[in-house]
Backbone as JSON, one array per atom type, in Angstrom:
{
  "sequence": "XXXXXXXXXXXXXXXXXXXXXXXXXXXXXXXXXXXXXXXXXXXXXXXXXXXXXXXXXXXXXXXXXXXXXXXXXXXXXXXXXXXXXXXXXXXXXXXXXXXX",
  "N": [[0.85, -1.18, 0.0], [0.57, 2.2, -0.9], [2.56, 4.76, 1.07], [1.72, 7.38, 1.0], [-0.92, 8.96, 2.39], [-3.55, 9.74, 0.51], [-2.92, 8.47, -1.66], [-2.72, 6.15, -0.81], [-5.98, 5.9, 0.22], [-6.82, 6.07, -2.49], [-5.84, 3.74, -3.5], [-7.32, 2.08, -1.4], [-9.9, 2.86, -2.41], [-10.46, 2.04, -5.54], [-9.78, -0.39, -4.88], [-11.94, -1.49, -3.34], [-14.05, -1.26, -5.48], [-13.36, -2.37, -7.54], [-13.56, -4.99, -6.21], [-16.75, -4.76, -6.09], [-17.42, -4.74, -9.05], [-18.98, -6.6, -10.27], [-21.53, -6.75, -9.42], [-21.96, -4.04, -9.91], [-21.84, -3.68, -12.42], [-23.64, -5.45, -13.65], [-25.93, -4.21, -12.22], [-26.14, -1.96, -13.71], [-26.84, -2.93, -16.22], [-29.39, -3.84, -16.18], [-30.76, -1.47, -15.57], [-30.22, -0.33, -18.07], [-31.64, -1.87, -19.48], [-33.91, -1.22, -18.74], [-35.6, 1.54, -19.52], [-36.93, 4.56, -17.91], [-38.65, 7.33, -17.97], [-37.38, 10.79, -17.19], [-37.49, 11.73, -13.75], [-39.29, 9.71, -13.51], [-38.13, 7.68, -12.45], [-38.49, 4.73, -10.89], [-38.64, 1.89, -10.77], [-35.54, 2.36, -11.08], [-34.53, 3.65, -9.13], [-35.34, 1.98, -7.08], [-33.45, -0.26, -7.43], [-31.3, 0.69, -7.35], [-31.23, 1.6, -4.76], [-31.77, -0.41, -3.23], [-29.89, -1.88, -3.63], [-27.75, -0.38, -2.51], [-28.47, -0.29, 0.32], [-27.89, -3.22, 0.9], [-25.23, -2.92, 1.33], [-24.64, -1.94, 3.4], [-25.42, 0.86, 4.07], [-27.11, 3.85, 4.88], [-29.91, 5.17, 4.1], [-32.13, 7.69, 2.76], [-34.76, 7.79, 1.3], [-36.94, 9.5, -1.11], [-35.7, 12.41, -0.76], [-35.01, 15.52, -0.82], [-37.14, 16.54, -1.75], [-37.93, 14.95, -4.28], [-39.66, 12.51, -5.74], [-38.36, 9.79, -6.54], [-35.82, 10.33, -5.98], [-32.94, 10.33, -3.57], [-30.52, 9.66, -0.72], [-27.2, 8.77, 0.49], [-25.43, 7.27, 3.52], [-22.8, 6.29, 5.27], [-21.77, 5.13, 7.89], [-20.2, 7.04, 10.51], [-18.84, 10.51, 9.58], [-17.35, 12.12, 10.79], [-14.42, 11.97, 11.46], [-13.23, 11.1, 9.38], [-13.0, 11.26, 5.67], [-15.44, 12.05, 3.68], [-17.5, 11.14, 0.85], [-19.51, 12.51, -1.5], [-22.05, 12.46, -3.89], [-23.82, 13.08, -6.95], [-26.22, 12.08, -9.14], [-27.64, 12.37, -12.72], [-29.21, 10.49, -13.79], [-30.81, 10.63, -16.44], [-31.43, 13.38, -17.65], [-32.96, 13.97, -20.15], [-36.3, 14.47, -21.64], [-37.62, 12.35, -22.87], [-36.73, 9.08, -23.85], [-35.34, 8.81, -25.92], [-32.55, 9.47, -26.1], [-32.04, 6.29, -25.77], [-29.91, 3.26, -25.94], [-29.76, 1.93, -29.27]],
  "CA": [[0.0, 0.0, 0.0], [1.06, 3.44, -0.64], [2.75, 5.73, 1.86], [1.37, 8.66, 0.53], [-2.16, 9.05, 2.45], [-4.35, 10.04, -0.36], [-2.62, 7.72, -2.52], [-3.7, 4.58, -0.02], [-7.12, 6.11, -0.05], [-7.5, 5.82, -3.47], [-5.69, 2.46, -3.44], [-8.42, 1.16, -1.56], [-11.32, 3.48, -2.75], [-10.24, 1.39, -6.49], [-9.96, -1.96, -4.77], [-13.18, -2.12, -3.53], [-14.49, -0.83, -6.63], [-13.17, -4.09, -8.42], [-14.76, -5.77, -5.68], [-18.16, -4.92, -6.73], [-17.26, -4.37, -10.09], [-19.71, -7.32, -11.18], [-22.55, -6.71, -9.01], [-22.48, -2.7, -10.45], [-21.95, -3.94, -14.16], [-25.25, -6.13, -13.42], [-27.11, -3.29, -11.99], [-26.05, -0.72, -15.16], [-27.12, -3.25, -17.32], [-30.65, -3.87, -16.06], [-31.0, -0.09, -15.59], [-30.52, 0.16, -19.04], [-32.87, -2.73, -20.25], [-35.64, -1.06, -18.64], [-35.4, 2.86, -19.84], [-37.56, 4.87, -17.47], [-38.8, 8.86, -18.05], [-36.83, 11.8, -16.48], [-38.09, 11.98, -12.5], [-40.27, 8.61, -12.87], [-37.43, 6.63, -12.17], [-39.15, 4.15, -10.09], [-37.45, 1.18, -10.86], [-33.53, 1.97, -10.99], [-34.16, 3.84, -7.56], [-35.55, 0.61, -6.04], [-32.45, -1.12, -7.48], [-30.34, 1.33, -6.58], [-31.54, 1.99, -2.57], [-31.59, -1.54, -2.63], [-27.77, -1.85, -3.5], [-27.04, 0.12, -1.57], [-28.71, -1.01, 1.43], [-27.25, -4.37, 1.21], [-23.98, -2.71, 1.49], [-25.21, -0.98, 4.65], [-25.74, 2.17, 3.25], [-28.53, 4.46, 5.52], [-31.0, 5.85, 3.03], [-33.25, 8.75, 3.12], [-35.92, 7.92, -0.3], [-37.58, 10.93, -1.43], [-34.81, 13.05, -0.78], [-34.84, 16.82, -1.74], [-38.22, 16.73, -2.55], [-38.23, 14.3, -5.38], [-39.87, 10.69, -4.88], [-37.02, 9.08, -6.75], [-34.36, 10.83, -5.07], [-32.36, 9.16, -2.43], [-29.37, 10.61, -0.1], [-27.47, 7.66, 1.32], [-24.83, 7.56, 4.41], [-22.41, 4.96, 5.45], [-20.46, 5.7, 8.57], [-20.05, 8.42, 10.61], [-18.07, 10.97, 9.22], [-16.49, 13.14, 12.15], [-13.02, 12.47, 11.09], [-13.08, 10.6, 8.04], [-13.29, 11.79, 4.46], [-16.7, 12.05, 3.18], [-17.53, 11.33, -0.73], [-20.59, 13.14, -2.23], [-22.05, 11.94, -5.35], [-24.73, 13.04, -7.16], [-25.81, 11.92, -10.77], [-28.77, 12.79, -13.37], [-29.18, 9.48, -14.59], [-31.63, 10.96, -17.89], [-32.06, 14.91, -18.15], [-34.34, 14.02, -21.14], [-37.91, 13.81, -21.09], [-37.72, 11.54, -23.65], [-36.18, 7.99, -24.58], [-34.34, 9.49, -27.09], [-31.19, 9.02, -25.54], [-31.51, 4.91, -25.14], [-28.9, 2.85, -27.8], [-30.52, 1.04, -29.85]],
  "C": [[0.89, 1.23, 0.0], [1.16, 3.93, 0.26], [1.99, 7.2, 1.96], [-0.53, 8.68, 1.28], [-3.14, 9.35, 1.58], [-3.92, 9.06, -1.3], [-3.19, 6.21, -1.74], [-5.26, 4.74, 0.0], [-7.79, 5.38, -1.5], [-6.99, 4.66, -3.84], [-6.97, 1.64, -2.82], [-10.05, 1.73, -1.84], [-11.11, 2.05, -4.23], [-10.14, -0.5, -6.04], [-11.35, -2.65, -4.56], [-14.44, -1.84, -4.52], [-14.17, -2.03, -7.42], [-13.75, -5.09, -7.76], [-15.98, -5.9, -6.54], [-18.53, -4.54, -7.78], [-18.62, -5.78, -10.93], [-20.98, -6.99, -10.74], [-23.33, -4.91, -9.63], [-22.5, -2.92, -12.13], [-23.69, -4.27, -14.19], [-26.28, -5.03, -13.22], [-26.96, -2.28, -13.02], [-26.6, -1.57, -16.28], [-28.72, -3.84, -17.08], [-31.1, -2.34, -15.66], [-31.16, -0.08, -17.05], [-30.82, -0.52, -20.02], [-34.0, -2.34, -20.1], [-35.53, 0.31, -18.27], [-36.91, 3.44, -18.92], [-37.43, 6.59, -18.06], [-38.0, 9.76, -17.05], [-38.35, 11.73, -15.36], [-39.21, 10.82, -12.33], [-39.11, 7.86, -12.91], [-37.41, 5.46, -11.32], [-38.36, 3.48, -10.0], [-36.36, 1.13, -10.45], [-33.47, 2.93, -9.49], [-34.52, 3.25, -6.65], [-34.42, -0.24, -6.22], [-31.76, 0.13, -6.95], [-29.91, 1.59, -5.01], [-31.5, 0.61, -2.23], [-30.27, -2.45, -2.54], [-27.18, -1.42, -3.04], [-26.85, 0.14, 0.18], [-28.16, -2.21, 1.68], [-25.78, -4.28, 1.64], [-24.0, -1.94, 2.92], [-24.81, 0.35, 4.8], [-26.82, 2.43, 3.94], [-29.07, 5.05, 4.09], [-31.97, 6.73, 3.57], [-34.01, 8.22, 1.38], [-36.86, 9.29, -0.1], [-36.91, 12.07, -1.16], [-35.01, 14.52, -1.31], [-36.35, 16.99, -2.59], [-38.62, 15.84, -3.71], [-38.32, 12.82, -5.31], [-38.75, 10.25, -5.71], [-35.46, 9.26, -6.52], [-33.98, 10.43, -4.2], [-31.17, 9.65, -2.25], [-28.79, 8.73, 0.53], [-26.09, 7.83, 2.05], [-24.33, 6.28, 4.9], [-21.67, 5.26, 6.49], [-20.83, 6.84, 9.36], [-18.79, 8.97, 10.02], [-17.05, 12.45, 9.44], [-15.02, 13.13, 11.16], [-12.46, 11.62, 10.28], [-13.6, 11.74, 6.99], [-14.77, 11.38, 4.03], [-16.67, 11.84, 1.47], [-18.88, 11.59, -0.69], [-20.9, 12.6, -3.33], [-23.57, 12.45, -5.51], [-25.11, 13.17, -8.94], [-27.17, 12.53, -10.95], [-28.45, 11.65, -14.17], [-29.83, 9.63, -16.57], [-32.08, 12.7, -17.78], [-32.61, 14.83, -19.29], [-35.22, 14.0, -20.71], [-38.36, 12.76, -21.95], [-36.88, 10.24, -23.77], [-35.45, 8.04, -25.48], [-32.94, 8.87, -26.92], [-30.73, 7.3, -25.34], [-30.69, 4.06, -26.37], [-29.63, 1.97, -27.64], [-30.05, -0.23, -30.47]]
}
């Protein structure tokens, strides 16, 4: 392991990322067998809160006002590093965007 603190971080931020490198392939690829509308994302935020829960991940659903929105919390994070993430899985309103 790297000496370099930020460099061991991201040594094992990337390891356990290959960890669950099959179980997140799996969930990107049934996300994007079953194309949902901008903000009805019903679906991929029941797979998603539910992947993330198994990883024991706290969840807030409905988040920020928006039923498919979801905040989720692993840890306390007093005097650890925190990561943020926040995506826009479809800013369309349309299907447009799915490969065909």
């Amino acid at each position: 392991m790297p000496s370099n603190t930020n460099e061991a971080l991201k040594a094992r931020a990337t390891a356990r990322i290959d960890e669950e490198r099959p179980a997140l392939l799996d969930l990107s690829a049934r996300i994007h067998a079953h194309p949902e509308l901008c903000f009805a994302e019903h679906r991929a935020a029941g797979w998603l809160t539910e992947y993330l829960e198994s990883r024991g991940f706290a969840l807030e659903r409905g988040a920020f006002g928006l039923p498919t929105a979801f905040a989720a919390r692993r840890g306390m994070c007093t005097r650890h590093r925190a990561i943020d993430a926040w995506t826009e899985r479809n800013p369309r309103q349309s299907l447009s965007n799915r490969c065909r």
